[in-house]
VEXDREN-2710 file (C-alpha; in Angstrom, 1 decimal):
% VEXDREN-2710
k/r/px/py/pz
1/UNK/-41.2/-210.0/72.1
2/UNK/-44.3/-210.3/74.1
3/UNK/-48.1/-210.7/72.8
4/UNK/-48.5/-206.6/73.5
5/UNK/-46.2/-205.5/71.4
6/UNK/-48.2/-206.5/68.2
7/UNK/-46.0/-207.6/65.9
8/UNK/-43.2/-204.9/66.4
9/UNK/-40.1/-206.2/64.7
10/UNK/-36.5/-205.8/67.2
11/UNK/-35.6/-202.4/65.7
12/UNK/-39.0/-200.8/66.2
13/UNK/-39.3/-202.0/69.2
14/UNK/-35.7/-200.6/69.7
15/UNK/-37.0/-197.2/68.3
16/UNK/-40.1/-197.2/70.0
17/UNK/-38.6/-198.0/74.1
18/UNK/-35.6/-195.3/73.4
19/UNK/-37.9/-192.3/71.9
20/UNK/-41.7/-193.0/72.7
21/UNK/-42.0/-195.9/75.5
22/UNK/-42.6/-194.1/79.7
23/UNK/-41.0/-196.0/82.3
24/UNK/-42.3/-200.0/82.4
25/UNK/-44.3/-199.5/79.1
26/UNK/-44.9/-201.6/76.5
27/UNK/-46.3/-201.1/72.4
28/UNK/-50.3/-202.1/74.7
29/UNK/-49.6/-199.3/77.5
30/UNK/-48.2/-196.8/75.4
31/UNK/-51.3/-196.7/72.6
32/UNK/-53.6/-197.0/75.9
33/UNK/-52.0/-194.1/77.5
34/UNK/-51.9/-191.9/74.3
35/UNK/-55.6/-192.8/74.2
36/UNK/-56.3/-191.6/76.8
37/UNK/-54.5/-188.5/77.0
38/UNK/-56.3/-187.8/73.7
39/UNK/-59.7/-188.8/74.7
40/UNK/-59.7/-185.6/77.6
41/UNK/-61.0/-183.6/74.6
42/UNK/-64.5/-185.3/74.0
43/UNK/-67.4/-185.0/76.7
44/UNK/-66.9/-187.0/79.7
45/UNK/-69.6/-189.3/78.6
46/UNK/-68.1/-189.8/75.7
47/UNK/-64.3/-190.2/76.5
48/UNK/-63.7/-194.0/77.4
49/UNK/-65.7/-194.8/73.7
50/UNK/-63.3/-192.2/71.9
51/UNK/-60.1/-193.7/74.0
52/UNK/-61.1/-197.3/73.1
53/UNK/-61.5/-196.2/69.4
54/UNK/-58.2/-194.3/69.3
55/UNK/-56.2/-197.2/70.7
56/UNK/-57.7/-199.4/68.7
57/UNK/-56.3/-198.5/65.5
58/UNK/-52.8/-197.0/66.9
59/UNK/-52.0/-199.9/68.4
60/UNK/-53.0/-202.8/65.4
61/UNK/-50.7/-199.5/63.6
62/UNK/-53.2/-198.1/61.5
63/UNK/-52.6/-194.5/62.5
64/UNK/-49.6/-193.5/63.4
65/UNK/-49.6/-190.4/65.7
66/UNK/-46.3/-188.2/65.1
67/UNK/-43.6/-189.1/67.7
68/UNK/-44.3/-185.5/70.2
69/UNK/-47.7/-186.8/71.1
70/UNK/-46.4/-190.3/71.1
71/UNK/-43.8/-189.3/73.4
72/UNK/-45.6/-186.0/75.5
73/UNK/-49.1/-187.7/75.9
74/UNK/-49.9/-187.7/79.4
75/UNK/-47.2/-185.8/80.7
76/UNK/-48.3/-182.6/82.4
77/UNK/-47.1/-179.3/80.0
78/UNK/-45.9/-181.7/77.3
79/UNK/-45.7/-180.4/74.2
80/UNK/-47.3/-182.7/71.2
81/UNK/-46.9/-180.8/68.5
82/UNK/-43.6/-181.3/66.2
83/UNK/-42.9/-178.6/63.9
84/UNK/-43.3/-174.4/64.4
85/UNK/-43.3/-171.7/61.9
86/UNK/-42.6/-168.2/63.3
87/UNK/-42.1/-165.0/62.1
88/UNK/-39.8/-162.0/62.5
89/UNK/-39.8/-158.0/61.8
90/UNK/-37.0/-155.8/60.7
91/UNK/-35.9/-154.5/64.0
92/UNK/-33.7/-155.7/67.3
93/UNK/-36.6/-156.0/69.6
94/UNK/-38.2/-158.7/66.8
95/UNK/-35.0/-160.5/66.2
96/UNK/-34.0/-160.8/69.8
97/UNK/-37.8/-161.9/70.3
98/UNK/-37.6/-164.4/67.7
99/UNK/-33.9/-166.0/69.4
100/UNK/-35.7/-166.0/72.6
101/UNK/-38.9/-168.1/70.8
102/UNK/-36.7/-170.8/68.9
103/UNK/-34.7/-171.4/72.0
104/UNK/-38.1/-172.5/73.9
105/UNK/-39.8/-174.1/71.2
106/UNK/-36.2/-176.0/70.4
107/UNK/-36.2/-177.3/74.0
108/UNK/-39.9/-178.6/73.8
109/UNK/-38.9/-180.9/71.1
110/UNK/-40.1/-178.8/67.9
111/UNK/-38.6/-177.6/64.6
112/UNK/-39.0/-174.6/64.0
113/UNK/-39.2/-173.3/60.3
114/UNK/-39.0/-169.2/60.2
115/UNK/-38.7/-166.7/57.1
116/UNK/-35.5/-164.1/56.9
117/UNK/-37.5/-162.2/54.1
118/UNK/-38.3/-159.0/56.3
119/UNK/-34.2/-158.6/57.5
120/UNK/-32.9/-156.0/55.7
121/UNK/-29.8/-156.8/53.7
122/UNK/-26.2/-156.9/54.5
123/UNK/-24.5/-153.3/54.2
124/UNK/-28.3/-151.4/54.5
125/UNK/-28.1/-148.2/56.4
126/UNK/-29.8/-148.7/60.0
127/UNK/-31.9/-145.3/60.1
128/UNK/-31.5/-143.4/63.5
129/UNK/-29.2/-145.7/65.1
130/UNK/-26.7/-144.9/62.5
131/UNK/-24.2/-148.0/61.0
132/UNK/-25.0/-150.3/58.8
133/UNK/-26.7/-154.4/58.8
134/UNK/-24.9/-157.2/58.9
135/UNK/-27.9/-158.8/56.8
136/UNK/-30.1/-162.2/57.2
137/UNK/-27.3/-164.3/57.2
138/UNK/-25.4/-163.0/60.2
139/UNK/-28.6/-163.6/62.4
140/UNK/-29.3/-167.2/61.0
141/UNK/-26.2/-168.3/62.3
142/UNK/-26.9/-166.8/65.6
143/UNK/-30.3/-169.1/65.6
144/UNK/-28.3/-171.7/64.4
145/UNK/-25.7/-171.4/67.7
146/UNK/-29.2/-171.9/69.5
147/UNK/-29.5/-175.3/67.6
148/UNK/-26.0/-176.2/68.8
149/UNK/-26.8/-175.4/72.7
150/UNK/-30.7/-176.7/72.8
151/UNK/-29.3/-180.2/71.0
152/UNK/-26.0/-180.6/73.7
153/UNK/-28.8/-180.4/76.9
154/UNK/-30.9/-182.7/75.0
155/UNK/-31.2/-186.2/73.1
156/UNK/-33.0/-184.6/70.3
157/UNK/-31.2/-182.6/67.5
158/UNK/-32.9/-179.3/66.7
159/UNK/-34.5/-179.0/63.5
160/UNK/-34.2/-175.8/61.7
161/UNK/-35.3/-174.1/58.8
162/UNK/-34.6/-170.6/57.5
163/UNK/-36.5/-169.4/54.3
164/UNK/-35.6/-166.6/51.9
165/UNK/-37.2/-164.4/48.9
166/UNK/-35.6/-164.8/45.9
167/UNK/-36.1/-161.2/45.5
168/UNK/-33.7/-160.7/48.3
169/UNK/-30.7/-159.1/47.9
170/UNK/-28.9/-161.0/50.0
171/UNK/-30.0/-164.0/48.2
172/UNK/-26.4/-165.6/47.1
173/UNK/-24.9/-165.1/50.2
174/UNK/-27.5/-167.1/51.5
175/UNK/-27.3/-170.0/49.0
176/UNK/-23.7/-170.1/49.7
177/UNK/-23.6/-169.9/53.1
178/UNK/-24.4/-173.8/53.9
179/UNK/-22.3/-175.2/50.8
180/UNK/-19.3/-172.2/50.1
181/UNK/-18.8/-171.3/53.8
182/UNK/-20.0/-174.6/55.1
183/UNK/-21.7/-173.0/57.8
184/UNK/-25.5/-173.7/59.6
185/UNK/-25.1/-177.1/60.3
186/UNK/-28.6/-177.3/62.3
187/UNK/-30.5/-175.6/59.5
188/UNK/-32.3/-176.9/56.2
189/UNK/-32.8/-173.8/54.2
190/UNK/-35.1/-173.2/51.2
191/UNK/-35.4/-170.4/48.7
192/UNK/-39.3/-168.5/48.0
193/UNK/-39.6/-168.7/43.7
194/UNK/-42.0/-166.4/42.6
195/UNK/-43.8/-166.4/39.3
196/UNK/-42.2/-163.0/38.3
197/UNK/-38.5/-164.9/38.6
198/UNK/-40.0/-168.3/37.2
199/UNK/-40.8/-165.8/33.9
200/UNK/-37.6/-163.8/33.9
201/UNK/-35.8/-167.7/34.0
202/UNK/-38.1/-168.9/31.0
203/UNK/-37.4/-165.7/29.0
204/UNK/-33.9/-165.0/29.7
205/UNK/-34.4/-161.7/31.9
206/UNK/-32.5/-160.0/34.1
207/UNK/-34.6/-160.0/37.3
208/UNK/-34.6/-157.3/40.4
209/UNK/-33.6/-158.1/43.9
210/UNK/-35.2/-155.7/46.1
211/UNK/-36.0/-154.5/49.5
212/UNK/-39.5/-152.7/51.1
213/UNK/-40.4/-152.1/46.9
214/UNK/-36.9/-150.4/46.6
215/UNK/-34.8/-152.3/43.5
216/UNK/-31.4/-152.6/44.9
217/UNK/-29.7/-154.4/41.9
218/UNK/-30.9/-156.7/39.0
219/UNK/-29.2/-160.2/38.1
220/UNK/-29.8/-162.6/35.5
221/UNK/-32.4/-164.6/36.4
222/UNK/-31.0/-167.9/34.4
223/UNK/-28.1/-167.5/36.0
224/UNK/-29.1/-167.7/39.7
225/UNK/-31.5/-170.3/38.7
226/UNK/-28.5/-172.4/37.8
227/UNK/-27.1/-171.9/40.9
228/UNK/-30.1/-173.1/42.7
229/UNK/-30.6/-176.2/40.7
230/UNK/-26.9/-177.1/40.6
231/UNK/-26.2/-176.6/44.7
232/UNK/-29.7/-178.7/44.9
233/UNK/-28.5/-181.2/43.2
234/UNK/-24.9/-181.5/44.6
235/UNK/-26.1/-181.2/48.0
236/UNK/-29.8/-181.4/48.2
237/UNK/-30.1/-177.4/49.3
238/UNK/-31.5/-175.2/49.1
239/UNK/-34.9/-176.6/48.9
240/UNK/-37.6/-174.8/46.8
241/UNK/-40.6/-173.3/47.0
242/UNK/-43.4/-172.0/44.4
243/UNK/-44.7/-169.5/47.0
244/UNK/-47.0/-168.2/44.1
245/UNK/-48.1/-171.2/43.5
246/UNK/-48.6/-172.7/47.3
247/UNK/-50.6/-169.2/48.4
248/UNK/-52.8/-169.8/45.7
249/UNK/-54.0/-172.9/46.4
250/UNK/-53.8/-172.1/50.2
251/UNK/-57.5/-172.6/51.6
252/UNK/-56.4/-169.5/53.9
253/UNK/-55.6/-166.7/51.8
254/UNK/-58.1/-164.5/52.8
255/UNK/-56.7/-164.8/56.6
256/UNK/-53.1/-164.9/55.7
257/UNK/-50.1/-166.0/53.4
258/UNK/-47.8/-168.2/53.4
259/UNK/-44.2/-166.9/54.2
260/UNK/-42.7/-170.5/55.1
261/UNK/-42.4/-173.6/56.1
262/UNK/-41.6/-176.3/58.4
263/UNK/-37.8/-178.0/58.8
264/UNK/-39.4/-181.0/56.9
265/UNK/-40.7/-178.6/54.3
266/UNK/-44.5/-180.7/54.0
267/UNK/-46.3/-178.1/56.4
268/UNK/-46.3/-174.7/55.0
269/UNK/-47.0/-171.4/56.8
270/UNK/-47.1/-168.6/58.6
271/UNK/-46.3/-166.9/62.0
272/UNK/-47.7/-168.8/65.0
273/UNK/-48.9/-172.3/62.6
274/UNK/-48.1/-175.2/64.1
275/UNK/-47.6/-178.6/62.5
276/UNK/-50.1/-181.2/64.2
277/UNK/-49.2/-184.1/62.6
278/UNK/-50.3/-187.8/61.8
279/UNK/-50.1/-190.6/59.2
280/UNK/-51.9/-193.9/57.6
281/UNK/-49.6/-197.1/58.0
282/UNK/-50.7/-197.5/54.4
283/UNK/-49.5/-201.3/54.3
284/UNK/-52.0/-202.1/56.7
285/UNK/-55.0/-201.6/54.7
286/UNK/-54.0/-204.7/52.6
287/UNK/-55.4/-207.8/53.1
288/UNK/-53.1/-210.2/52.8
289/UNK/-55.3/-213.2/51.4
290/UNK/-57.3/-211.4/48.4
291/UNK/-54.4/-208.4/48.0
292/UNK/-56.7/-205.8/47.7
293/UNK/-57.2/-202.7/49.6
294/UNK/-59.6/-202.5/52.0
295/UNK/-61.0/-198.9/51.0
296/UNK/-63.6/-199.2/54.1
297/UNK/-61.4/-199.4/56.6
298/UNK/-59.5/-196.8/55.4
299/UNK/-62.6/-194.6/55.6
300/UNK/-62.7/-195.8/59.1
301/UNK/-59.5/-194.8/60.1
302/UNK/-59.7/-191.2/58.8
303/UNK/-62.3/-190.2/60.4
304/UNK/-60.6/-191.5/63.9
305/UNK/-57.4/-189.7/62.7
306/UNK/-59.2/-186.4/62.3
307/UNK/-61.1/-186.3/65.2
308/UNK/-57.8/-187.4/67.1
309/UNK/-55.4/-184.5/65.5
310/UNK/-58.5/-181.8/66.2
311/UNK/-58.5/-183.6/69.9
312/UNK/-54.5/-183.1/70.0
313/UNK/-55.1/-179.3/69.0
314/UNK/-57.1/-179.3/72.6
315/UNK/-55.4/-180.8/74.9
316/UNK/-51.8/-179.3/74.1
317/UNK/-49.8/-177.1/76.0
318/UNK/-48.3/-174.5/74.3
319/UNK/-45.1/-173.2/75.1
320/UNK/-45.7/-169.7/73.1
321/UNK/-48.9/-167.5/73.3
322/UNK/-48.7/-166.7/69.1
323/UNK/-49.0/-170.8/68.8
324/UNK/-51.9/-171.6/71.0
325/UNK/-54.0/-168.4/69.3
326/UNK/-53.2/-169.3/65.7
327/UNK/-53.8/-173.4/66.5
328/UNK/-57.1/-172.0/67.7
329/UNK/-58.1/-169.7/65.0
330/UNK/-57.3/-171.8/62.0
331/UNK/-57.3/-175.3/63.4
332/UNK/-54.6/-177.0/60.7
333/UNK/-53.9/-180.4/61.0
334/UNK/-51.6/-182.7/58.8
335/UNK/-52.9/-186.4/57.8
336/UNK/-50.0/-188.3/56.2
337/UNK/-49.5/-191.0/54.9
338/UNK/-46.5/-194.1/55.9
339/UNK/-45.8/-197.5/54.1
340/UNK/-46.5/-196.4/50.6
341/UNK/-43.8/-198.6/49.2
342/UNK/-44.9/-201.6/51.2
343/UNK/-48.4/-201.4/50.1
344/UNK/-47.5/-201.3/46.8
345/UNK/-44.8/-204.2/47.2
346/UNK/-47.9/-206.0/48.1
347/UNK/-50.0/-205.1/45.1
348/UNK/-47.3/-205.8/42.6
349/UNK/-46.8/-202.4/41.6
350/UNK/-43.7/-200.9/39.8
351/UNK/-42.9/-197.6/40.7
352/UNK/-43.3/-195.0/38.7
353/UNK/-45.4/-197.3/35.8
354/UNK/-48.1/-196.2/34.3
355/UNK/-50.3/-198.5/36.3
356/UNK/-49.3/-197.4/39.8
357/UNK/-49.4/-193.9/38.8
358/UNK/-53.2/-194.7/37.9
359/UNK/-53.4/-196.6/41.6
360/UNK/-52.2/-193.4/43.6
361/UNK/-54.1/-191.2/41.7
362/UNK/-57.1/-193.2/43.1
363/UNK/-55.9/-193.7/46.3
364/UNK/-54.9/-190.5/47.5
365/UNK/-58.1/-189.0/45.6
366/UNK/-59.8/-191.4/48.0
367/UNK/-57.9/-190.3/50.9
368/UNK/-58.6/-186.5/50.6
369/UNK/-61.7/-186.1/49.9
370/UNK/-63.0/-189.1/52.9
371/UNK/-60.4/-186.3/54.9
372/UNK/-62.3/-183.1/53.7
373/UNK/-65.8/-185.2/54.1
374/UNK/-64.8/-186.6/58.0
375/UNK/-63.9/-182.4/58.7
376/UNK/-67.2/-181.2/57.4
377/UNK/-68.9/-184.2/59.7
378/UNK/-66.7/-183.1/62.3
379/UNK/-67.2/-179.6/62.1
380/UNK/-71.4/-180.6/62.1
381/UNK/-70.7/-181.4/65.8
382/UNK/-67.5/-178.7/66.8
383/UNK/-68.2/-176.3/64.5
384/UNK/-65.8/-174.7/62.4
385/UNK/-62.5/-173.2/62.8
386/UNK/-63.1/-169.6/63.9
387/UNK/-61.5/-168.2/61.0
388/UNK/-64.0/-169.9/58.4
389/UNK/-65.7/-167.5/56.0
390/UNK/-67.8/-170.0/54.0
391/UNK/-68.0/-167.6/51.0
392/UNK/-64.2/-167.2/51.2
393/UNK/-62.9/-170.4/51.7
394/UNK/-64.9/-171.7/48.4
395/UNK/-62.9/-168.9/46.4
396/UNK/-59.8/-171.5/47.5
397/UNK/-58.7/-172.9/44.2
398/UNK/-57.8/-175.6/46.2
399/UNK/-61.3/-176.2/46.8
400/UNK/-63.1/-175.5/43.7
401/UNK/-61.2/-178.8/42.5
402/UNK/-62.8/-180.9/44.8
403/UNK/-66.0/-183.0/44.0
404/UNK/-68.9/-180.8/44.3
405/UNK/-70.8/-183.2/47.0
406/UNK/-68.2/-182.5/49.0
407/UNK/-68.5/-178.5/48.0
408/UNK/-71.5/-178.7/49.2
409/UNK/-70.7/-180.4/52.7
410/UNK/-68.3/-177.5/53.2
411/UNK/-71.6/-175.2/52.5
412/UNK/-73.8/-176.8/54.8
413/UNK/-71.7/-177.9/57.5
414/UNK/-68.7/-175.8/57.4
415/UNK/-65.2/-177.5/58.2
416/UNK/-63.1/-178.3/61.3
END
């Protein structure tokens, strides 16, 4: 391995010259080139500081950009961004519309998470066209054909994710339909809980499955709950989500609610969100001669990965018109975190003790609020996203658990 490639071990490297590396590249040209790419966002007076800054710490691996802009920086109408969440109406012209969207997003590279909630359900009379649905399912599996052609003209597999109500009536034919009827090989899909159902399971209630406020039958709530936790833990589907519980902690509640998420289920959303992703090589902000963790640099480093996601938000090229007006509006970016394990291999932690469960409470305390801090600086500069309403956003339960110094950033500064 040569000097540039910083300590890459053989598979890595492997990894990195068959997804990420350009033609003739190395670990040194591709951090200089995503850099750079990056740094178009800043002033012009200011870009070769920002680009030196930004390679500085991808490249020693301190901030791991997500592998679209790894791979799409500097290529003209590349797409950086990874995962999609989109939305669809019940009628043909928004269902053919949605096909049409996951088919060009899918061959840009991104996953595409989307809700089946609105579809009405299989045997529903289709008013003035006469007939009736064939429900959610039947269309999933045409989106999931699209997976299946997109992942044969390309070398990455699409990533899909279809989410439904609980409430919906067709909600066991969609359980079954990866693990009875082995179907939807390209998809991941994940059931909305609700806390009426969560209630109806805790008291042993029968629980109504409905459709535009119309109750179409009622079930017994334990009973499908079983079904849910047993398929999850058979095979691993579906995944759940507390959508009661996500929408009201969502900072954005008063713009919109959360009716999904993303194939890899950590970004929640809503039609036209886009995942903008990044993470913290955790293990590198050990030192390896007192085995401590170097809290400043950490500090460092978030503040360079903010301002780098908000830059990647920029300079994108968005392959759908409801993508590039909702990245605009709300500004959502995703800082991660990588090499959780290894840091704590390092620091002698057992997982799951009492004493690293103390450690990651402080550490990822540490982490958001020097994210929510580094926004608020950042926003000082930018200024917010469009869609802050300073009142509003504090009403975020979310926020009201942060430390109040930070509270009062968010007041005086607003947030990126």
């Amino acid at each position: 391995m040569g000097e540039n490639n910083y300590n890459l071990s053989d598979n890595a490297l492997a990894i990195a010259r068959d997804r990420y590396f350009h033609a003739g590249e190395d670990w040194d040209k591709m951090c200089r080139r995503v850099a750079v790419a990056t740094s178009q966002a800043e002033k012009e007076e200011d870009q070769k500081k920002w680009e030196n800054e930004f390679y500085d710490v991808i490249y020693k691996k301190l901030f791991m950009p997500a592998g679209r802009i790894l791979h799409g920086s500097g290529k003209t109408k590349s797409n950086l961004l990874n995962c999609f969440c989109l939305g669809v109406e019940d009628s043909t012209e928004s269902i053919a519309n949605l096909y049409r969207d996951i088919f060009i997003v899918s061959s840009y590279g991104g996953g595409v998470g989307y809700s089946t909630t609105p579809l009405r359900y299989e045997g529903a009379p289709i008013l003035g066209k006469g007939g009736t649905s064939s429900g959610p399912v039947s269309f999933i599996k045409v989106v999931d054909r699209i997976g299946d052609v997109v992942k044969s003209g390309g070398s990455r597999r699409s990533a899909l994710l279809s989410c439904m109500d609980i409430s919906h009536p067709d909600i066991y034919s969609f359980i079954n339909a990866k693990i009875k009827d082995k179907e939807l090989s390209n998809h991941n899909i994940s059931v909305a809980l609700n806390d009426e159902f969560i209630k109806c399971v805790k008291k042993g209630k029968k629980y109504p499955l409905t459709f535009n406020n119309k109750i179409i039958k009622e079930i017994d709530a334990k009973e499908l709950w079983t079904l849910l936790v047993t398929n999850a833990y058979n095979n691993a589907e579906p995944g759940l989500l507390n959508m009661s519980l996500l929408n009201r902690d969502f900072n954005l509640r008063y713009y919109s609610q959360i009716t999904t998420c993303n194939p890899c289920a950590e970004f929640p959303g809503y039609n036209g969100s886009v995942c903008c992703l990044g993470s913290l090589n955790l293990s590198e902000f050990v030192n390896r001669q007192s085995m401590t963790i170097d809290y400043v640099l950490i500090k460092k480093v978030i503040k360079l990965a903010i301002r780098f996601l908000d830059n990647i938000l920029s300079i994108n090229n968005y392959v759908l018109p409801i993508n590039k007006e909702i990245a605009n509006l709300d500004r959502r970016i995703g800082l991660g975190t990588v090499g959780l394990h290894h840091m704590m291999l390092l620091l002698g932690y057992k997982y799951g003790s009492e004493q690293s469960l103390e450690f990651l409470d402080k550490l990822y305390t540490f982490i958001r609020d020097e994210s929510y801090t580094a926004s608020t600086e950042l926003a000082k500069e930018k200024g917010s996203f469009p869609k802050f309403d300073k009142e509003l956003f504090m009403e975020s339960n979310f926020i009201k658990r942060l430390p109040k110094r930070i509270q009062s950033k968010i007041r005086q500064n607003g947030i990126r």
